[in-house]
N, C-alpha and C positions, 0 to 999 in steps of 0.2 A: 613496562616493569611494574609488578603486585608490589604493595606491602604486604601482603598478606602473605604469611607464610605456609599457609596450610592449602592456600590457591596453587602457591607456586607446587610445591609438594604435589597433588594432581596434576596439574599441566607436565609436570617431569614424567611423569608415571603413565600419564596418554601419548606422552610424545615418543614412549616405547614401543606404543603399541602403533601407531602412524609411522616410526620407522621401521615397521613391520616386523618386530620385536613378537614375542608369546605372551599371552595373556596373565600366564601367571610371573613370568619377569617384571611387568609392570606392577603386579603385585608386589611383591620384593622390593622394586624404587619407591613404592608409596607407602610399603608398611602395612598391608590391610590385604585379606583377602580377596578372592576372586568377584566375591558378589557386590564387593565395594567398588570394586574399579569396574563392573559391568554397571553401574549407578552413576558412577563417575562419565563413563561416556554416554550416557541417557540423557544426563543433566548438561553435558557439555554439548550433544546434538540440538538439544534444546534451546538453552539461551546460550551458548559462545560459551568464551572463556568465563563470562562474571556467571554462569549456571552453578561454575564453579567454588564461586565465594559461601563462607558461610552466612545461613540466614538465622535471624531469630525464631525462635521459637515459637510457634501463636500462644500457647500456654494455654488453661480454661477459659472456656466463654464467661464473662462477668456475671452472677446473680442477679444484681438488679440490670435491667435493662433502662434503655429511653422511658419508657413509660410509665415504670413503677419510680424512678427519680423525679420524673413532672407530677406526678399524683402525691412523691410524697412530700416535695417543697411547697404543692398545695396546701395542704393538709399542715403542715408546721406552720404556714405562714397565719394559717386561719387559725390555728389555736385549738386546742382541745375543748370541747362540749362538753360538760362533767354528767350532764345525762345520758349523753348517750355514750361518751366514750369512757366514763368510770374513772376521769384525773382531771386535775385541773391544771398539772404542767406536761408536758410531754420528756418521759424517759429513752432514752436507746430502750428497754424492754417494752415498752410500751409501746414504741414507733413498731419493732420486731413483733410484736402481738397481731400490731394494726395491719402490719404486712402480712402476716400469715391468714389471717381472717378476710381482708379483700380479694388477695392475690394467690394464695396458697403456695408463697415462696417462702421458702425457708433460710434466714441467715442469720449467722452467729454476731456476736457484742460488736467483735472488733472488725469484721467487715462491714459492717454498717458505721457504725464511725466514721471509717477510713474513708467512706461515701460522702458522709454527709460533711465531715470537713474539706472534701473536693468538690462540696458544691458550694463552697463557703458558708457554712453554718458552725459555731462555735458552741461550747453548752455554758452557760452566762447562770448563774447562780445570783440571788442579793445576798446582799451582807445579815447574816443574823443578826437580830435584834431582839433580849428578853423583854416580855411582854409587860412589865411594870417599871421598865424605863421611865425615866422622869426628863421630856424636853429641855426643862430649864434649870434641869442638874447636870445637864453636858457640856454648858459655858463654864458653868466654876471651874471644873477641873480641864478644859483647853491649856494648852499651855499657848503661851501667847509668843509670837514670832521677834526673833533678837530685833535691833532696830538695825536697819537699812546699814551695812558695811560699807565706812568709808575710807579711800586710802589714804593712809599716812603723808607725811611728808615728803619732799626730795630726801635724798638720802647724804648723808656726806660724803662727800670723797674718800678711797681707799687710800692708805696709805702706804706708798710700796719705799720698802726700806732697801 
């Protein structure tokens, strides 16, 4: 027995055609035309009944490959060279420049993110800081932490009337 209800659905639809049924009556059990259930028994000659199950989809091949993700966690780990690479932090457009000019691959902002946060890379900012700050004018204005909370007493009995 399938859970699969769209398995089952084929397997009714060939079992028309194995009890020597017409090819387009199997059509008709399955809902689909003739070119569908000639596929259906190609895929069923093939692997059995699971030829039958649906598969995913392979979808596109990915942009970056193996090679161009080892080059480029190289390359972020080592830090940007302001002579020769023209930054002194590493941007997503920057990383995308440096791909295209090694590699000649092309890819957009948020594909590459979507990479580099799958190979665990995060983009980590510092805290701004105005540049005439005064170190020992940032203690005055700290506020200073309450003192350590301590519990109360037992409590008294409730009194039930």
């Amino acid at each position: 027995m399938s859970g699969d209800a769209n398995q089952v659905r084929r397997l009714l639809a060939l079992a028309v055609i194995y009890d020597g049924g017409a090819r387009h009556a199997a059509a008709q059990v399955g809902g689909v035309g003739l070119q569908t259930v000639r596929d259906w028994v190609l895929r069923f000659n093939t692997s059995g009944p699971d030829g039958l199950l649906d598969g995913k989809a392979p979808g596109p091949r990915p942009v970056l490959g193996p090679e161009h993700k080892r080059a480029l966690a190289e390359i972020i780990e080592q830090g940007p060279v302001p002579a020769s690479h023209g930054v002194v932090r590493w941007r997503i457009v920057d990383l995308i420049q440096w791909l295209f000019d090694e590699y000649g691959v092309s890819v957009s902002k948020q594909t590459l993110s979507r990479d580099l946060r799958a190979m665990g890379y995060r983009k980590l900012t510092a805290r701004p800081r105005h540049h005439a700050q005064a170190a020992d004018a940032i203690d005055v204005f700290k506020k200073a932490s309450p003192p350590k909370w301590q519990r109360s007493g037992q409590r008294s009995p409730a009194v039930h009337l």
